[in-house]
N, C-alpha and C positions, 0 to 999 in steps of 0.2 A: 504494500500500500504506500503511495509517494506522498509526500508531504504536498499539501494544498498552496499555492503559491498567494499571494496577495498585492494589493497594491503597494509601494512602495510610502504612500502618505497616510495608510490606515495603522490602525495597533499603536501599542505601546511595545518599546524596543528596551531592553532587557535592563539599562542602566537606571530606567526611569521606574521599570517595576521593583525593581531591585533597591533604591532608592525609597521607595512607598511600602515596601512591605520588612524593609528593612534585614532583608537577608543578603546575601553577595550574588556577585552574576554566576560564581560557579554553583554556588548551593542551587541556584534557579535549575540551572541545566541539569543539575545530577537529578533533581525529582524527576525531573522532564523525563530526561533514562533511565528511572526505576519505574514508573507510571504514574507516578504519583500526581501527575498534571497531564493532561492532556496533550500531544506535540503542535507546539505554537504553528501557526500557520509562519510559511514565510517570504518575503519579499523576494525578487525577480535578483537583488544583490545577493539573494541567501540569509538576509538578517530575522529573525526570530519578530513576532510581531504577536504581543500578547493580548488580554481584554481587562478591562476593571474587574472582571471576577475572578481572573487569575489573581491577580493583585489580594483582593478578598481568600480567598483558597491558600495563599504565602502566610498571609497574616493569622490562619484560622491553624498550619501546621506549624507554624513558629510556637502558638500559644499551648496549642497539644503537647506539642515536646517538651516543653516549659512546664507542664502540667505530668511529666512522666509518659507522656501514653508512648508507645514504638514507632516507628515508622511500617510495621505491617499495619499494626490498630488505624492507625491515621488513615490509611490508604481504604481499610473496608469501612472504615467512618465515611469519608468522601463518596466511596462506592455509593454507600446506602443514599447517602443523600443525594446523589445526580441522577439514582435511579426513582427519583420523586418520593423514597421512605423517609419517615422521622427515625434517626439515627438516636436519637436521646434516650432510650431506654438501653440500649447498646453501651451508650458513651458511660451510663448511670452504671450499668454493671461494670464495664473495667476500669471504672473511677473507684468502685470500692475495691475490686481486686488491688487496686495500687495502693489505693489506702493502709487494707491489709499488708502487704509487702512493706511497706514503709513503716506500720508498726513494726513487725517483726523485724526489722534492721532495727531499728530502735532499741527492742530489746536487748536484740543482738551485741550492740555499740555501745550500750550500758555497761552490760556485761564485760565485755571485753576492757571497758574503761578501770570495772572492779580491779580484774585481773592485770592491768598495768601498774594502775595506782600501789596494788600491794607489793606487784614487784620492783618496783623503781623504791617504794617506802627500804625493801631490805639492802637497798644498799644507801639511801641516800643519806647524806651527812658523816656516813664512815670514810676512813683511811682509804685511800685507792689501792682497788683489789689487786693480788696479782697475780698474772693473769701467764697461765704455764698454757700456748697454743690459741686457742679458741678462747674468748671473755668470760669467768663467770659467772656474771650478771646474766647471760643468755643461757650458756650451760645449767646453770643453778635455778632455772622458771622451773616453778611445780609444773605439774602436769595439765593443767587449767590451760592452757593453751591449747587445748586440744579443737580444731572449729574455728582457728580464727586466723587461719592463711590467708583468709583478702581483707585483713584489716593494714595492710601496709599506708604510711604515710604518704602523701600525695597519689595512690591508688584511688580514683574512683571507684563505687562498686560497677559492674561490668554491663555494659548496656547491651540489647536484645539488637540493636541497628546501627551504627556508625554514618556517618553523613560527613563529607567534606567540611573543613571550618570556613 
């Protein structure tokens, strides 16, 4: 299926959507090639030529993501809605799935906080240890750490979709 050509004085041309929905021209183009937008029609130069509801659609995935949902979710969100359904009861159930998930990190990073605190507590203010190969401060964690390999510092926890920045 070839892409639909247009006039070269219609649409808005990527810098200006991009601009308006406040994403980059690359982010524009990668949904564009996961499906997540529809492929712009384009001008007789080849240039991308998009609509105010595109622009609407940028602003509506920017805030989802902002909100947790994935870039599959986002996509049958969209679906439902351009196939004339109300999405809202959809969007209301993996709104509380996230919910849940966010508590349970919570608990999770609680916990995990217990278990720093008391090991940083057994060495802090003491004589510096010393340290025959390996630290240990690290050698010497009770067992409590057992379940908390992606609590690394500057680790996000891991997201379901990845997107160009």
């Amino acid at each position: 299926m070839g892409l639909k050509v247009c006039n070269d004085f219609m649409g808005l041309r990527i810098g200006t959507v991009a601009e308006r929905s406040g994403l980059s021209a690359p982010t524009i183009r990668y949904y564009e090639s996961v499906g997540l937008l529809a492929p712009a029609p384009r001008s007789s130069t080849g240039y991308r030529h998009y609509t105010d509801t595109t622009v609407e659609e940028l602003r509506f995935i920017k805030k989802a993501q902002a909100l947790g949902f994935s870039l599959d979710e986002i996509r049958e969100i969209l679906k439902l809605s351009r196939s004339g359904r109300t999405p809202c009861s959809r969007v209301m159930d993996l709104a509380r799935r996230h919910l849940a998930a966010v508590e349970s990190r919570i608990e999770q990073l609680s916990r995990f906080r217990e278990v720093l605190t008391r090991e940083i507590s057994k060495w802090d203010g003491r004589q510096e240890p010393t340290c025959d190969g390996l630290c240990q401060i690290i050698t010497s964690a009770d067992g409590e750490t057992e379940g908390f390999d992606d609590f690394r510092v500057g680790s996000p926890a891991p997201r379901q979709t990845r997107r160009p920045k």
